[in-house]
N, CA, C and O atoms as a GROMACS GRO file, in nm:
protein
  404
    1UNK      N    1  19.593  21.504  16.233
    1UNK     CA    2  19.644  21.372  16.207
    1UNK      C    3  19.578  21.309  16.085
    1UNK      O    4  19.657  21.260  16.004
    2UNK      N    5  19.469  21.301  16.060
    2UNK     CA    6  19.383  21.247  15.975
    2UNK      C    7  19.402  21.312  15.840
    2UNK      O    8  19.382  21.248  15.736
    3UNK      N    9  19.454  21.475  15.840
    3UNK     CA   10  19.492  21.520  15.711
    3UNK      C   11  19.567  21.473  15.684
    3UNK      O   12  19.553  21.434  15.568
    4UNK      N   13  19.681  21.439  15.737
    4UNK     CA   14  19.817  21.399  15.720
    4UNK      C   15  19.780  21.311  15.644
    4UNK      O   16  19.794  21.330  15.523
    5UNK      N   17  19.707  21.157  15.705
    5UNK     CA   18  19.644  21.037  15.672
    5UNK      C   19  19.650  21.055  15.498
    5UNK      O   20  19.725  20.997  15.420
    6UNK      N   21  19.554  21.146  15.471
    6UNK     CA   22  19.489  21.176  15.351
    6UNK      C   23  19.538  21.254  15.256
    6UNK      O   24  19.492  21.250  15.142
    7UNK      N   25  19.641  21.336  15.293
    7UNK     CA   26  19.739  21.412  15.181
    7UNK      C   27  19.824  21.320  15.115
    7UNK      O   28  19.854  21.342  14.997
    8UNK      N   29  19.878  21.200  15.186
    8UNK     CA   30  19.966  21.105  15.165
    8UNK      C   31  20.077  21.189  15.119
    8UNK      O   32  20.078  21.311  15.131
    9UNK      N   33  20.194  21.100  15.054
    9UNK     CA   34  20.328  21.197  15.054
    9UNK      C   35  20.330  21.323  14.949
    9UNK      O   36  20.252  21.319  14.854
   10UNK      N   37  20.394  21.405  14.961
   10UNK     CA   38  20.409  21.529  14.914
   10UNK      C   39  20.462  21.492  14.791
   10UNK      O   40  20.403  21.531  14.690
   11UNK      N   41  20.574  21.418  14.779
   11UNK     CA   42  20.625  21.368  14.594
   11UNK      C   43  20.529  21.298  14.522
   11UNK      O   44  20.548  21.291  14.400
   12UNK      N   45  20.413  21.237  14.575
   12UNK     CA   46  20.314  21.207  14.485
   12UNK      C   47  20.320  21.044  14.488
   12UNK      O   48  20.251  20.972  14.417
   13UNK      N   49  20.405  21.006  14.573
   13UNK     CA   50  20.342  20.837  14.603
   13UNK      C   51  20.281  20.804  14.751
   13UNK      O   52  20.331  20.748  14.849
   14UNK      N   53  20.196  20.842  14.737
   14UNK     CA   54  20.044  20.806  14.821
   14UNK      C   55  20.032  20.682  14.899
   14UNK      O   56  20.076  20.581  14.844
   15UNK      N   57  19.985  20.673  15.008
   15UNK     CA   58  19.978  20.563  15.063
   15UNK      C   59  19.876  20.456  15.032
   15UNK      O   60  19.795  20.465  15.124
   16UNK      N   61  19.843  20.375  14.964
   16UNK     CA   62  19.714  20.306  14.967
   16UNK      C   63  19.616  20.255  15.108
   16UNK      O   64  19.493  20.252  15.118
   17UNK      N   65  19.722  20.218  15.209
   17UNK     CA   66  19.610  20.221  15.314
   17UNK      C   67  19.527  20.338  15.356
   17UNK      O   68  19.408  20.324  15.384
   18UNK      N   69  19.587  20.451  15.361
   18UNK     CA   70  19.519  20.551  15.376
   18UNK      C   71  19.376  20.586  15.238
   18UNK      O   72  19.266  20.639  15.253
   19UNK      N   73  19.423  20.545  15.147
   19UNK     CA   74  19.295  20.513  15.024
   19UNK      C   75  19.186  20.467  15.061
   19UNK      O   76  19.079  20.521  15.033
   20UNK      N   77  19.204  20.300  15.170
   20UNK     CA   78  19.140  20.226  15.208
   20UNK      C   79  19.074  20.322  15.330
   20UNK      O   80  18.954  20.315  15.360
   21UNK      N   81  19.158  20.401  15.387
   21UNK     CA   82  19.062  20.421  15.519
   21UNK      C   83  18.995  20.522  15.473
   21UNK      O   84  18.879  20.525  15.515
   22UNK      N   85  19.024  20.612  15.398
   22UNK     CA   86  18.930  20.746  15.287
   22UNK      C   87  18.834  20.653  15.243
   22UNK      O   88  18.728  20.697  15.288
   23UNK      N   89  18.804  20.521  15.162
   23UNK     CA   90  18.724  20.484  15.146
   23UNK      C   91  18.608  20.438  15.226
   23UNK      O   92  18.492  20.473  15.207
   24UNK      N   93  18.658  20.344  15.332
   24UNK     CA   94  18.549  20.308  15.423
   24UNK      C   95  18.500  20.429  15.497
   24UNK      O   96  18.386  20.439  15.542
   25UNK      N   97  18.560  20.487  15.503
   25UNK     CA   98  18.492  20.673  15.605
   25UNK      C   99  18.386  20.656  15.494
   25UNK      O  100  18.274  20.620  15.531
   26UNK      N  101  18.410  20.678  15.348
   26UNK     CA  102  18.301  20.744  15.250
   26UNK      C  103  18.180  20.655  15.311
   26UNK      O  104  18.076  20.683  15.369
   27UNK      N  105  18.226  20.565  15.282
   27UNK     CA  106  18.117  20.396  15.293
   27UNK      C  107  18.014  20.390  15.427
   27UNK      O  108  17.898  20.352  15.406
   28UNK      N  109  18.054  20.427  15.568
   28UNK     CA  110  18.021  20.405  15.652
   28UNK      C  111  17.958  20.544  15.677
   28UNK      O  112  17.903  20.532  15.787
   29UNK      N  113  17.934  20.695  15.622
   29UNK     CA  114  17.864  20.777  15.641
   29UNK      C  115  17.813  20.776  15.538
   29UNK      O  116  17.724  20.861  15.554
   30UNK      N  117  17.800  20.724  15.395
   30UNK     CA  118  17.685  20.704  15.332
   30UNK      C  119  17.596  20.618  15.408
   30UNK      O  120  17.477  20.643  15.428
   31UNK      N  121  17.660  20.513  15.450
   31UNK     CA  122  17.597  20.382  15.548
   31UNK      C  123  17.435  20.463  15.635
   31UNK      O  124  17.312  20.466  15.631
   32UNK      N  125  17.538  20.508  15.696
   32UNK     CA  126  17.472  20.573  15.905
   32UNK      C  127  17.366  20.679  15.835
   32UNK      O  128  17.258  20.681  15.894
   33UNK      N  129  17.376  20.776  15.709
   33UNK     CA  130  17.307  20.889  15.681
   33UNK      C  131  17.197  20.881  15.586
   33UNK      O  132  17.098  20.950  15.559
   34UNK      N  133  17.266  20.736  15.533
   34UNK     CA  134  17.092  20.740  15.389
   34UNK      C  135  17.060  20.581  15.362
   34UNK      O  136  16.950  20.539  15.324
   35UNK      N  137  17.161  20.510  15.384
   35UNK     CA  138  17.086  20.364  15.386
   35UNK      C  139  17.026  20.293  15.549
   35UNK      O  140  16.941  20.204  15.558
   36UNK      N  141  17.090  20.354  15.651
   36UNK     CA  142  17.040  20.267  15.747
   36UNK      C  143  16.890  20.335  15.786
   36UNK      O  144  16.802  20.249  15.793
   37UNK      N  145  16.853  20.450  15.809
   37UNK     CA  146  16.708  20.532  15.792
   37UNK      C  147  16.640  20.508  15.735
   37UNK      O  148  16.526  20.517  15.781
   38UNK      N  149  16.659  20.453  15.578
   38UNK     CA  150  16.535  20.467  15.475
   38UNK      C  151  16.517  20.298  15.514
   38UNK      O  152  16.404  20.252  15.523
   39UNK      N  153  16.636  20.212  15.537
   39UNK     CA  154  16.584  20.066  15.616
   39UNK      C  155  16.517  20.082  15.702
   39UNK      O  156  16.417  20.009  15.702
   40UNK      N  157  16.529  20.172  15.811
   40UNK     CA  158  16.433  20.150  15.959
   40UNK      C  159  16.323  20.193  15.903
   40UNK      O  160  16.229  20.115  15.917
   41UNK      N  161  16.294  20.312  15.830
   41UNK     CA  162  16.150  20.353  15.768
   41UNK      C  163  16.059  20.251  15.705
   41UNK      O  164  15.940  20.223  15.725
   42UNK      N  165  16.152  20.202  15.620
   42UNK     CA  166  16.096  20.037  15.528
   42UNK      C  167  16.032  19.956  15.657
   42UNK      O  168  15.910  19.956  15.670
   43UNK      N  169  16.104  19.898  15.739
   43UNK     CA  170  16.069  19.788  15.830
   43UNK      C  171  15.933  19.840  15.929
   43UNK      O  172  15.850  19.776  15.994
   44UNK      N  173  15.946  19.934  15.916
   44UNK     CA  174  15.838  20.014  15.998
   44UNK      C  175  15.694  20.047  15.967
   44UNK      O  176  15.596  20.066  16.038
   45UNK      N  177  15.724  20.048  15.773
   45UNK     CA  178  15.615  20.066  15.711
   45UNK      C  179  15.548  19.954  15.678
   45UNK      O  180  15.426  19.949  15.659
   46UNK      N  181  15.659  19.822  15.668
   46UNK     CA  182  15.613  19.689  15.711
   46UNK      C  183  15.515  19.628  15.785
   46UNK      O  184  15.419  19.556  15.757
   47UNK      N  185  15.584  19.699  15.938
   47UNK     CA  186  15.544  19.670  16.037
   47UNK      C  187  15.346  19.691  16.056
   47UNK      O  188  15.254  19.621  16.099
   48UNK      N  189  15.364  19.848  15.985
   48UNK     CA  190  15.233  19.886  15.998
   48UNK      C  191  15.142  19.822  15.910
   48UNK      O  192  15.028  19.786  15.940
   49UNK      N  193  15.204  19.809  15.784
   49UNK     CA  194  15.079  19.697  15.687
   49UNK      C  195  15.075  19.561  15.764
   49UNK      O  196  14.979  19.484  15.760
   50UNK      N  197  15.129  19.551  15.798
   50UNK     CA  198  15.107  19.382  15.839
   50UNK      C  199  15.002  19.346  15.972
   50UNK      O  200  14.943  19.247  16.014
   51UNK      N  201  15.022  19.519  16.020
   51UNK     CA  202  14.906  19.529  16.173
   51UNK      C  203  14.805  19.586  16.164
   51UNK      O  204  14.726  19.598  16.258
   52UNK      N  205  14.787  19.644  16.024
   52UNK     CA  206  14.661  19.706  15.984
   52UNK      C  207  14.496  19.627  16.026
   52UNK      O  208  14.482  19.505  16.028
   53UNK      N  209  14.419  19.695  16.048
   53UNK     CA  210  14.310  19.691  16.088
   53UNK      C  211  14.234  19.742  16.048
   53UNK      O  212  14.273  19.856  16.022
   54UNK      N  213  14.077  19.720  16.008
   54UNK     CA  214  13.947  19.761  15.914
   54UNK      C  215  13.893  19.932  16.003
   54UNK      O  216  13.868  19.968  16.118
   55UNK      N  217  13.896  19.974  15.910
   55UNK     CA  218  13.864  20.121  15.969
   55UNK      C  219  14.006  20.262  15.978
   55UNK      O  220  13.992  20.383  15.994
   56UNK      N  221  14.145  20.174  15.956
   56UNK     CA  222  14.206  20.262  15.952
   56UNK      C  223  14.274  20.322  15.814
   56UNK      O  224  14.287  20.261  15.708
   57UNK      N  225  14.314  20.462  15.846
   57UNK     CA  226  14.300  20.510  15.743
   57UNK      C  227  14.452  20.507  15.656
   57UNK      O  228  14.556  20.500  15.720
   58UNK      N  229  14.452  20.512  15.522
   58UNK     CA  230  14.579  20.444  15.434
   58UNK      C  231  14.590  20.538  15.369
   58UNK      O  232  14.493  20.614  15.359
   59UNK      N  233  14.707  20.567  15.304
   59UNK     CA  234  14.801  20.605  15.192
   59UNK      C  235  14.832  20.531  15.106
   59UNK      O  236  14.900  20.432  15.132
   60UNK      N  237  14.788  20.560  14.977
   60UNK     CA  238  14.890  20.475  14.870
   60UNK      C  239  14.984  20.540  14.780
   60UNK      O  240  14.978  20.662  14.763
   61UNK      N  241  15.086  20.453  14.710
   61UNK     CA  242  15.176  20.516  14.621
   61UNK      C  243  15.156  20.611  14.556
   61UNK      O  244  15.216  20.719  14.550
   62UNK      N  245  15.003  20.540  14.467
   62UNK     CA  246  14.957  20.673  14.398
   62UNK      C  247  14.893  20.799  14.445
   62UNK      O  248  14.820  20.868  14.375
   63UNK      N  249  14.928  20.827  14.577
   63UNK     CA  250  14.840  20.974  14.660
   63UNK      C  251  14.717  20.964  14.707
   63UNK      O  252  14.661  21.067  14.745
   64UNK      N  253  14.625  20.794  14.718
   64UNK     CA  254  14.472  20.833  14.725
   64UNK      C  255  14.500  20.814  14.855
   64UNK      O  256  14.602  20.751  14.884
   65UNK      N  257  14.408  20.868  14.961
   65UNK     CA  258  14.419  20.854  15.081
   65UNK      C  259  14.245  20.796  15.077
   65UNK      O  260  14.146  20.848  15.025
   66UNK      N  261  14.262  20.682  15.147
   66UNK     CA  262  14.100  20.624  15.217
   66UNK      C  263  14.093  20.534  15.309
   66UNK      O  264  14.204  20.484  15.325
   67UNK      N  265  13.987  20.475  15.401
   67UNK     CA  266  13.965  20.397  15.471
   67UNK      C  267  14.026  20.238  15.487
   67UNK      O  268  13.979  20.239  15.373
   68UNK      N  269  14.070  20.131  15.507
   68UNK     CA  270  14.074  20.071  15.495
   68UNK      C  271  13.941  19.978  15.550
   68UNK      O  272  13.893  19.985  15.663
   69UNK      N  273  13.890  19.879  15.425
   69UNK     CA  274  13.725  19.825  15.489
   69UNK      C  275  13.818  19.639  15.475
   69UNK      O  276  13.791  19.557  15.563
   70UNK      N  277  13.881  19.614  15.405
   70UNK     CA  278  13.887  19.462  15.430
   70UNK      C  279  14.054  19.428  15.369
   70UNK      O  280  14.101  19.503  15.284
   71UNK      N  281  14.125  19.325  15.417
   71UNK     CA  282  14.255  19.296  15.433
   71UNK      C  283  14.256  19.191  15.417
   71UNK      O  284  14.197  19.109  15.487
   72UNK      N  285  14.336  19.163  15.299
   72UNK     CA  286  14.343  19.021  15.258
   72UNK      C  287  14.541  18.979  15.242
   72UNK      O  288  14.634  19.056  15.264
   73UNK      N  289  14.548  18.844  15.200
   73UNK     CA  290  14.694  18.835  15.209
   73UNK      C  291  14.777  18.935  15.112
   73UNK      O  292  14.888  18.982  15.137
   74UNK      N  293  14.715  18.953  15.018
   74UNK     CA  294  14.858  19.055  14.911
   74UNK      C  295  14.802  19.204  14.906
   74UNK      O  296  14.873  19.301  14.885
   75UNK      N  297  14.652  19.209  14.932
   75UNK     CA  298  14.589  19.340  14.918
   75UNK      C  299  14.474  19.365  15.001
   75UNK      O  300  14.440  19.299  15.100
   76UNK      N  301  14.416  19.466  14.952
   76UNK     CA  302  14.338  19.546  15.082
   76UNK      C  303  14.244  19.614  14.982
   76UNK      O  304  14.261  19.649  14.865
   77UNK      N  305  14.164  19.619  15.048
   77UNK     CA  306  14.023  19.674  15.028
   77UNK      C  307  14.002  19.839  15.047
   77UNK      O  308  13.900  19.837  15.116
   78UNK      N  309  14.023  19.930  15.036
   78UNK     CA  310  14.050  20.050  15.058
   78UNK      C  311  13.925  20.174  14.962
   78UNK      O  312  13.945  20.208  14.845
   79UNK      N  313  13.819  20.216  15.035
   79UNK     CA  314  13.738  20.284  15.066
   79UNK      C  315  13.764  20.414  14.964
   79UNK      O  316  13.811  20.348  14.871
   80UNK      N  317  13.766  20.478  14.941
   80UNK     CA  318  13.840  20.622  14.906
   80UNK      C  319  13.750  20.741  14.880
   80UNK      O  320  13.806  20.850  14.861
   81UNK      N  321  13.606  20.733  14.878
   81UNK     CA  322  13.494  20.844  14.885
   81UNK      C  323  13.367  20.704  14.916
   81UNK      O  324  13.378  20.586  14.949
   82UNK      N  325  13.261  20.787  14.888
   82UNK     CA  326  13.140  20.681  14.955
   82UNK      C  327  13.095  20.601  14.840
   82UNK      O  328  13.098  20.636  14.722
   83UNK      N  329  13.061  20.508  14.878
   83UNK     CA  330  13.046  20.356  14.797
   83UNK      C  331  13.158  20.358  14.664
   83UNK      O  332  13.136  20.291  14.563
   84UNK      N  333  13.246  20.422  14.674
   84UNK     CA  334  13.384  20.404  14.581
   84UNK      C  335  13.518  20.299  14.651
   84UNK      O  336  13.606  20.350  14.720
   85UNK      N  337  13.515  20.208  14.631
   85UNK     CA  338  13.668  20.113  14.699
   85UNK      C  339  13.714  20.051  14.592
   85UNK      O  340  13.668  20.023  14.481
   86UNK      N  341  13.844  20.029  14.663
   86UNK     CA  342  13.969  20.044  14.523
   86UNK      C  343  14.068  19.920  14.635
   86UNK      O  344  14.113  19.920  14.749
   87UNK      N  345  14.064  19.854  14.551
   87UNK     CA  346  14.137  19.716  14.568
   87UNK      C  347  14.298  19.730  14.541
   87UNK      O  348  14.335  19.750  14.425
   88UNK      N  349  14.386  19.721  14.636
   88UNK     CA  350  14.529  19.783  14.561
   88UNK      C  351  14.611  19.650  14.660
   88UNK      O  352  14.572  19.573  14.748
   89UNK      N  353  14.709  19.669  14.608
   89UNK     CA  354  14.831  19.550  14.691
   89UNK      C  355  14.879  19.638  14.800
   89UNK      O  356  14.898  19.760  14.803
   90UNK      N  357  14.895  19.548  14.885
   90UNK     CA  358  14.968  19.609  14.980
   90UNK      C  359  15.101  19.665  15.006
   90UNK      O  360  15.133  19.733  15.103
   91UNK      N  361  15.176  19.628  14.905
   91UNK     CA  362  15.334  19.683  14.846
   91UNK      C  363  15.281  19.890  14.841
   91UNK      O  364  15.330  19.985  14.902
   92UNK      N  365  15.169  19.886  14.744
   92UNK     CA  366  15.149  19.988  14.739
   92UNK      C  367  15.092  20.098  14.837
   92UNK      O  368  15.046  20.203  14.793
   93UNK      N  369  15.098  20.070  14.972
   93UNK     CA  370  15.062  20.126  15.122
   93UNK      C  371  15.181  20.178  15.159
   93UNK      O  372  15.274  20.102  15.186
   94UNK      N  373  15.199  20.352  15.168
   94UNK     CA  374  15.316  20.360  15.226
   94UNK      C  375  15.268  20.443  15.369
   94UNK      O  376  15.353  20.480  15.451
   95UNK      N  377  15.126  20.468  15.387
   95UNK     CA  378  15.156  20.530  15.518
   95UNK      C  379  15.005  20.448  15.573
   95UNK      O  380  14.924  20.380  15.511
   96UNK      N  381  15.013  20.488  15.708
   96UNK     CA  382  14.890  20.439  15.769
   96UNK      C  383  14.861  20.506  15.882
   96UNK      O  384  14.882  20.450  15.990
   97UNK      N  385  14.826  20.594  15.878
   97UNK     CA  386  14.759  20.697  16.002
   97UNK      C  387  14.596  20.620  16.077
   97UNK      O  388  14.487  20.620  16.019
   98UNK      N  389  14.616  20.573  16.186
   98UNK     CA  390  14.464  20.504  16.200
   98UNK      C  391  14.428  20.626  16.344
   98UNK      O  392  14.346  20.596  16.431
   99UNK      N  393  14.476  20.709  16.344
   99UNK     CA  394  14.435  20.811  16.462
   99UNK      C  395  14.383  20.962  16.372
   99UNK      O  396  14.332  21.062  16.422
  100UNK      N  397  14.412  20.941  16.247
  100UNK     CA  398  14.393  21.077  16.146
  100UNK      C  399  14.304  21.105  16.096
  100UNK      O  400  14.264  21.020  16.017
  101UNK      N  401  14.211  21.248  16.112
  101UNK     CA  402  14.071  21.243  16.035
  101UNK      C  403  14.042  21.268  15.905
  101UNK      O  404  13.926  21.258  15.865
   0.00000   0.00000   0.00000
């Protein structure tokens, strides 16, 4: 049925609603497969900077992985070998493992 939908007529004048429904199909599995995931991931990674706590351990954009020692409103205090800490924004936190050695 749905081919039918989408071949539209055989002489070559096409249905436009069927355009419309070929389109929103495209729209709504780009939707469900790559924008609504990388949103729940976002809100999540949110979630975790905003609940962060002194001692756990961070990721940043640029690959350093270190401690977190102090948390302030836009940035964080972040540890990264011994007596080395590196002051970065918190935009730039994309993971936060506080159970990871």
């Amino acid at each position: 049925m749905i081919d039918l939908l989408l071949m539209g007529d055989p002489q070559g004048g096409g249905s436009p609603f069927a355009s419309f429904i070929f389109l929103g199909l495209i729209f709504f599995i780009f939707w469900f497969f790559i924008i609504r995931p990388q949103s729940k991931k976002q809100k999540e990674i949110e979630r975790k900077v905003s609940e962060m706590k002194k001692g756990d351990k961070v990721v940043t954009s640029g690959g350093m992985l270190g401690i977190l020692v102090s948390n302030d409103d836009e940035s964080a205090l972040v540890e990264v070998d011994k007596d080395v800490k590196v002051r970065v924004l918190k935009t730039a936190i994309v993971d936060i493992n506080p159970t990871k050695n």
